[in-house]
Backbone as CSV, one residue per row, in Angstrom:
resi,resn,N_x,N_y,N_z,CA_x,CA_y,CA_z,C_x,C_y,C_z
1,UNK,-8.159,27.033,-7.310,-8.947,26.018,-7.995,-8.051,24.830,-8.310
2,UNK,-8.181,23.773,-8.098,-7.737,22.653,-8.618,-8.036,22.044,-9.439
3,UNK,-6.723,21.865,-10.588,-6.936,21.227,-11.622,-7.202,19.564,-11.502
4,UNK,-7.513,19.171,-12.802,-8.071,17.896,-12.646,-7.162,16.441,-11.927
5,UNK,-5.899,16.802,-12.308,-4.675,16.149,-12.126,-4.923,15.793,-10.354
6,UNK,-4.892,17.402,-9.686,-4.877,17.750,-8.292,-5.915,16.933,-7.619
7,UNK,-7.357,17.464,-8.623,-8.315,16.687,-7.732,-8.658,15.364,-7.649
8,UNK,-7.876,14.913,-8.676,-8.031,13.103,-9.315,-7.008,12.727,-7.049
9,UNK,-5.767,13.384,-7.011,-4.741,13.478,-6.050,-5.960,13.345,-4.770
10,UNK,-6.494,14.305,-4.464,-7.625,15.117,-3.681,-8.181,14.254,-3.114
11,UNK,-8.864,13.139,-4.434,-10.602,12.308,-4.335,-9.754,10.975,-4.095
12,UNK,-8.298,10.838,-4.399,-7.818,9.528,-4.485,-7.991,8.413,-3.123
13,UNK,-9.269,7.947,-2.506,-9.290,7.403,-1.169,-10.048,5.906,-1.535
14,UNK,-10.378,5.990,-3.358,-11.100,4.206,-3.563,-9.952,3.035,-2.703
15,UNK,-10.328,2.281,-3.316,-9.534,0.747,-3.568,-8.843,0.514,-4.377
16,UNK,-7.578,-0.103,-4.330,-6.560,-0.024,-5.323,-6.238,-1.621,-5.792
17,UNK,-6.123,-2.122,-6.690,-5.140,-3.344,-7.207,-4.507,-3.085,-7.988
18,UNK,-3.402,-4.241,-8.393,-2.657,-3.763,-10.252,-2.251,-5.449,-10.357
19,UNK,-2.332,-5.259,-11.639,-2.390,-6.260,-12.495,-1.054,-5.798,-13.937
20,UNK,-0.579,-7.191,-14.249,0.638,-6.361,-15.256,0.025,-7.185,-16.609
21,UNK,-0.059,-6.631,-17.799,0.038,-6.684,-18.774,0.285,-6.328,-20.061
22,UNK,1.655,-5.560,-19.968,2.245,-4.877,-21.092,2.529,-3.480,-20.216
23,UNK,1.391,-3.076,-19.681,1.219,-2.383,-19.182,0.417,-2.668,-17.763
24,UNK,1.249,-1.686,-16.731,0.465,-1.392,-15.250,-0.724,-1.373,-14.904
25,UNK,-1.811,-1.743,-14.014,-3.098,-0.618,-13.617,-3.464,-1.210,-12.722
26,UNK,-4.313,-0.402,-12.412,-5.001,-0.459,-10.679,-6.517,-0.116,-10.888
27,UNK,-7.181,-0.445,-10.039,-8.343,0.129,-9.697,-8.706,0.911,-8.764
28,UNK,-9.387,2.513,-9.119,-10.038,2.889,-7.934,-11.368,3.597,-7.793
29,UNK,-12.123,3.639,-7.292,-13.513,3.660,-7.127,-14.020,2.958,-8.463
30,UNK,-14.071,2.042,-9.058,-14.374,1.250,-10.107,-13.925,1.827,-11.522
31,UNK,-13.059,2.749,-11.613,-12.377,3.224,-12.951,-11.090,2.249,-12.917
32,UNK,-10.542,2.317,-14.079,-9.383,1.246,-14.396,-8.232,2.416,-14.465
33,UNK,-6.790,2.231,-14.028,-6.262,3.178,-13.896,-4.629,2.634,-14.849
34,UNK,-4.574,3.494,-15.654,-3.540,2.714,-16.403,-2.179,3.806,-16.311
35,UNK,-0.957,2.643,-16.121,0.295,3.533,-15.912,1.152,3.410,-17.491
36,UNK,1.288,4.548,-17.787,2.078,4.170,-19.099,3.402,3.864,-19.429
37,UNK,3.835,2.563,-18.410,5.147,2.039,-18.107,4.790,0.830,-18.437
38,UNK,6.189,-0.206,-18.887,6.179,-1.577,-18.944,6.402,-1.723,-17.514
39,UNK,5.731,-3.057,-17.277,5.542,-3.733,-15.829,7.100,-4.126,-15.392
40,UNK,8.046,-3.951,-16.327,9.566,-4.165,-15.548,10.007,-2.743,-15.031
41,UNK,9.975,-1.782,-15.799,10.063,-0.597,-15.554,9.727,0.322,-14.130
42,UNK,7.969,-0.062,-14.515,7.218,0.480,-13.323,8.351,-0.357,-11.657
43,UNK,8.057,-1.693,-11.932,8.714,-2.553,-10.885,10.053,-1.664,-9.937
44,UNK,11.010,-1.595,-10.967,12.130,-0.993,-10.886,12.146,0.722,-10.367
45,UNK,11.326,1.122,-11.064,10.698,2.251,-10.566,10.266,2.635,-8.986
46,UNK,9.037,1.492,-8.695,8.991,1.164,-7.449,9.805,1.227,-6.412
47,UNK,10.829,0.040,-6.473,11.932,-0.164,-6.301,12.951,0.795,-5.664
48,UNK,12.937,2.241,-6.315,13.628,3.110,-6.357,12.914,3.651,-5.278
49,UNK,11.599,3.968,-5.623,11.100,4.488,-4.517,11.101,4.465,-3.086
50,UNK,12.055,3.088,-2.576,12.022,2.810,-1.256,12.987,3.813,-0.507
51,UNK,13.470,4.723,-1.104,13.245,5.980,-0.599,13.079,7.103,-0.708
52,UNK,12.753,8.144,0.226,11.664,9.175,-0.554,12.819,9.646,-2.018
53,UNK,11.825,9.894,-3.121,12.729,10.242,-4.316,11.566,11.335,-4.768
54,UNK,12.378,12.597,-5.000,11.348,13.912,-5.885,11.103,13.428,-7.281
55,UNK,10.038,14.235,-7.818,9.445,13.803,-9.441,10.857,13.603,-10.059
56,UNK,11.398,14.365,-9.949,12.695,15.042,-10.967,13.606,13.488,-10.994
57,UNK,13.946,12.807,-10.017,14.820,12.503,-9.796,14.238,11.012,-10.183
58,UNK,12.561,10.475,-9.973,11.890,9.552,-10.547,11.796,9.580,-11.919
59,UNK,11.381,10.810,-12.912,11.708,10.718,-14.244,12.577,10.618,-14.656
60,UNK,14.313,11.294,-14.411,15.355,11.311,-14.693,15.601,9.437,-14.419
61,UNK,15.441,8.716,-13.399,15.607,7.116,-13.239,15.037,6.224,-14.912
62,UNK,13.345,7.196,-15.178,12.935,6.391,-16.236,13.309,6.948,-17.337
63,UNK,14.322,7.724,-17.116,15.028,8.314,-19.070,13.996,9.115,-19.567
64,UNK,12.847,9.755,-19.287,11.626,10.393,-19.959,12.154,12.108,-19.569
65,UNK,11.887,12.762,-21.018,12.085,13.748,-20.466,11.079,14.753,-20.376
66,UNK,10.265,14.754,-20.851,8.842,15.259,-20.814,8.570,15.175,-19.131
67,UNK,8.456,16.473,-18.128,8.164,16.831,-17.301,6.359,16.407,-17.034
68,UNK,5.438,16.978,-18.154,4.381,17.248,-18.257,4.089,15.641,-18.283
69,UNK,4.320,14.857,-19.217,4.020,13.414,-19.274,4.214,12.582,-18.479
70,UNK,5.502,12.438,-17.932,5.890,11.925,-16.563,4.418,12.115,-15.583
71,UNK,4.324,13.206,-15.616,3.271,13.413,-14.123,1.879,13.116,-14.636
72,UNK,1.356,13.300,-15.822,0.259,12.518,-16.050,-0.168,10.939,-16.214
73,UNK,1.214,10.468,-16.861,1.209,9.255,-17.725,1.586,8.036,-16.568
74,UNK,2.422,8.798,-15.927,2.942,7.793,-14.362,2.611,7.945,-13.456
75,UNK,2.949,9.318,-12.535,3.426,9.684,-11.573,1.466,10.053,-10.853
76,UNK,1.112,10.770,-11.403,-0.270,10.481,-10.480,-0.949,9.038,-10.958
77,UNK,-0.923,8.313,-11.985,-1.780,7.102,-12.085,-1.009,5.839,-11.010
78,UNK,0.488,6.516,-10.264,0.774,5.803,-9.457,0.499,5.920,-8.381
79,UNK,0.438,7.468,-7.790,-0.308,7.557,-6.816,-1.918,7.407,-6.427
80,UNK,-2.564,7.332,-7.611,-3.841,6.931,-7.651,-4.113,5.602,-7.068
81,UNK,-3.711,4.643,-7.655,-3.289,3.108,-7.166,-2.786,2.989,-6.191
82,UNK,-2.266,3.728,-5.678,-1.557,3.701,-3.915,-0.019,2.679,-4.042
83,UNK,0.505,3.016,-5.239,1.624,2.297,-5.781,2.861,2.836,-4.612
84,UNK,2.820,4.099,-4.607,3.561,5.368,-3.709,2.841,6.370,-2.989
85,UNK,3.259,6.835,-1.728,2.732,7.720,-1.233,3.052,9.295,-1.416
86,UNK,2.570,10.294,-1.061,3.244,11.758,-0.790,3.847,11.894,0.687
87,UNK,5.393,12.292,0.534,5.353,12.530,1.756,5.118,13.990,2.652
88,UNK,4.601,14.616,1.652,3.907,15.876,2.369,2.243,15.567,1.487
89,UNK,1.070,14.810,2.263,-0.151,14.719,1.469,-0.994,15.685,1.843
90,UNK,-0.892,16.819,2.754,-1.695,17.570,2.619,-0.714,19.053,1.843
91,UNK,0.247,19.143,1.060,0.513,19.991,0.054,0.868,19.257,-0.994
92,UNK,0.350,18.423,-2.094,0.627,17.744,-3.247,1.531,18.503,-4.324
93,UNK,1.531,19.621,-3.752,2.054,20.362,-4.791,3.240,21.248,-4.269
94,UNK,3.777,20.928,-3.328,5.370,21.506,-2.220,6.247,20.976,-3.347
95,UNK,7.051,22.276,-3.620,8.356,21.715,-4.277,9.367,21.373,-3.360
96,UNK,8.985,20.900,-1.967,9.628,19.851,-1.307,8.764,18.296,-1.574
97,UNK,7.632,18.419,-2.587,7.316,17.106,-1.999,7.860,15.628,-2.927
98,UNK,8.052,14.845,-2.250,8.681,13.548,-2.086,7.719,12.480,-2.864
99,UNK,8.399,11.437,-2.837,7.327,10.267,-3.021,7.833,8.681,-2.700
100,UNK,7.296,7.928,-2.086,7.532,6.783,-1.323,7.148,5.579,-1.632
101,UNK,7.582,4.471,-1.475,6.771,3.125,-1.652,6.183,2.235,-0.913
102,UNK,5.139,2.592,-1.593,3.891,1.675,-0.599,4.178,0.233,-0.652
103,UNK,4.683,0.062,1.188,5.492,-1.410,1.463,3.887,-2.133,1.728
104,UNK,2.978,-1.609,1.946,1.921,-2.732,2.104,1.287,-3.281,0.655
105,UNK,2.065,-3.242,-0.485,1.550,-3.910,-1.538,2.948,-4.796,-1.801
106,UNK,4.043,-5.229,-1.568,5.312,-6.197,-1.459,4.559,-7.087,-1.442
């Protein structure tokens, strides 16, 4: 069964934008999608991503140590937005899996 997190991952195929104001967000299928990073942060974050980088090694970059928060608060509302990709997307959940930056939003 997939949890909500997974299937938010699953259904993620809307339309994406982001807009910065204090905070990150995007749109997809007409919900507002908010990242709970400052827009320098997230940036830098990004940034990092230009190559594949595991969760571990993306939270450890943003100083957060909360495992659980990281992946709600960022890490899928970034992949929701199509901020980053999976680089294994048909196992979202491989503790090989990766994550990348989506060069078609530069």
């Amino acid at each position: 069964m997939l949890t909500p997190s997974k299937r938010n991952l699953h259904q993620a195929n809307g339309q994406a934008g982001g807009q910065a104001s204090g905070q990150a967000s995007g749109q997809v299928e007409n919900q507002a999608i908010l990242i709970s990073l400052d827009i320098e942060k997230l940036n830098a974050l990004i940034d990092y991503c230009s190559e594949p980088r595991t969760r571990s090694e993306m939270q450890e970059f943003c100083g957060i140590k909360s495992r659980d928060y990281f992946r709600t608060k960022i890490l899928v509302p970034m992949i929701l937005s199509h901020k980053v990709f999976l680089t294994i997307p048909e196992k979202p959940s491989s503790p090989k899996q990766q994550y990348i930056k989506n060069t078609s939003q530069c």
